[in-house]
C-alpha positions as CSV (number, residue, x, y, z in Angstrom):
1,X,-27.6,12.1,7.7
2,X,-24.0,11.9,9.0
3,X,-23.0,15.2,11.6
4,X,-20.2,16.5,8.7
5,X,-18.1,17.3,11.9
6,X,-18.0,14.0,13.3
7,X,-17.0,12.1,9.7
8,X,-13.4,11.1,9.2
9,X,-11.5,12.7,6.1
10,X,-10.5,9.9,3.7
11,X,-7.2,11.0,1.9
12,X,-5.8,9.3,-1.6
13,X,-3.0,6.7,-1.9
14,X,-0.7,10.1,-2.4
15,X,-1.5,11.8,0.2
16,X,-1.2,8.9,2.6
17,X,2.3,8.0,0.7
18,X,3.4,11.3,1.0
19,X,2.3,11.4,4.8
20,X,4.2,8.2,5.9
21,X,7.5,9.1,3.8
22,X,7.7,12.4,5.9
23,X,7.0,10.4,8.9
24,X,9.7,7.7,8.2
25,X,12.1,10.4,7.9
26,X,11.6,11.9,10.9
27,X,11.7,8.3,12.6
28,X,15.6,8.2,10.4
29,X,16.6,11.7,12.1
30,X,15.5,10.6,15.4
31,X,12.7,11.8,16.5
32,X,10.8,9.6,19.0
33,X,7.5,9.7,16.9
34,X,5.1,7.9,19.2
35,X,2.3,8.5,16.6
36,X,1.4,10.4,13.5
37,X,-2.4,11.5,12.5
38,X,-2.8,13.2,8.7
39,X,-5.4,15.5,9.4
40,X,-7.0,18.9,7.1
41,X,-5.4,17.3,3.9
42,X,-5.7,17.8,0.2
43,X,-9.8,17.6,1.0
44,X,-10.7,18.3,-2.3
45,X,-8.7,17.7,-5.9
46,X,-5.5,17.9,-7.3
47,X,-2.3,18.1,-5.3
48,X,-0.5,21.9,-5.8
49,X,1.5,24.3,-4.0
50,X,-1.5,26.0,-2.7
51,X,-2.5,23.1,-0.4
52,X,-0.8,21.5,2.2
53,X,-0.8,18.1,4.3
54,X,-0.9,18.5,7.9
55,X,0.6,15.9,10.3
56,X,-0.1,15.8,13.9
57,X,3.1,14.4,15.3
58,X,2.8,12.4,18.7
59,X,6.7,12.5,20.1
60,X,7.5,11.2,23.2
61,X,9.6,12.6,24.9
62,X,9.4,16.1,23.8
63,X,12.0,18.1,24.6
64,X,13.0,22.1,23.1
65,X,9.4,22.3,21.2
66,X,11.0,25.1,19.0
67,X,14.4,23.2,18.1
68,X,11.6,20.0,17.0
69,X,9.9,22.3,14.9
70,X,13.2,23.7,13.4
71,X,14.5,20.5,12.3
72,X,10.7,19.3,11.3
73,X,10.5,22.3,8.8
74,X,14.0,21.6,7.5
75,X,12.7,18.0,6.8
76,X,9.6,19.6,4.8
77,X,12.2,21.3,2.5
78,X,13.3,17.7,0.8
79,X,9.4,17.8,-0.8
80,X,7.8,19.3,-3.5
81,X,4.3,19.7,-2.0
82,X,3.7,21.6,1.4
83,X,4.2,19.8,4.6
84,X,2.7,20.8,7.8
85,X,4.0,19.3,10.5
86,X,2.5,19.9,13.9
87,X,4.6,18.7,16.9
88,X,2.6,17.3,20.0
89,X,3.8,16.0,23.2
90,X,1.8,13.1,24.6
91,X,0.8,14.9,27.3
92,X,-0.7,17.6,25.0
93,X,-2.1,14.9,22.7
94,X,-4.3,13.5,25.3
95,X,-5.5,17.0,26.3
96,X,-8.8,18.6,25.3
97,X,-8.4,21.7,23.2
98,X,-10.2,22.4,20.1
99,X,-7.5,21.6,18.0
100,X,-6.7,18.4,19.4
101,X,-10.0,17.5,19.2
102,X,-10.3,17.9,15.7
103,X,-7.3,16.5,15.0
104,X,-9.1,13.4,16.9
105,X,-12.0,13.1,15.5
106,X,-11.2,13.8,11.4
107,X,-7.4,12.5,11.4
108,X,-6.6,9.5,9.7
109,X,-3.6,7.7,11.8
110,X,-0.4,6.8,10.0
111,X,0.5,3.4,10.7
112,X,4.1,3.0,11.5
């Protein structure tokens, strides 16, 4: 039997849909997304308000951390489901924290 903390989520069609449309917008506003990883998802069900899709940004460079996540949580406002966005420099993506390494190990990359 599979170690359930070493399996990758698998995410619908709409989730994955919703996931790349927040990430082309961000590439239209300029941000220098180097990669994008949907990660703790709609796990289970329906989409609603209560739930939320989390996206691991990779931006390189990364400069003002809390201007980026400013104009990142403006962009969430143009969608009717919750968007997480979670800004990472490379630097801090290739670093070992629990987070990260979760966001490694269960994330689905978005393909740009």
């Amino acid at each position: 039997m599979e170690n359930p903390q070493e399996t990758k989520e698998t995410y619908s069609d709409l989730e994955i849909d919703l996931a790349k449309t927040f990430v082309m917008r961000c590439i239209a506003k300029k941000f220098p997304v180097k990669k994008a990883v949907l990660f703790e998802s709609y796990r289970f069900g329906d989409l609603d308000q209560n739930k939320c899709i989390s996206i691991a940004l990779i931006l390189d460079p990364m400069t003002n951390p809390l201007k980026v996540m400013t104009e990142l949580v403006r962009l969430t406002w143009e969608f009717t489901v919750c968007i997480d966005p979670y800004p990472l420099s490379v630097s801090d993506f290739e670093s070992s924290t629990p987070t990260i390494d979760e966001i490694k190990r269960t994330g689905t990359e978005i393909l740009l």
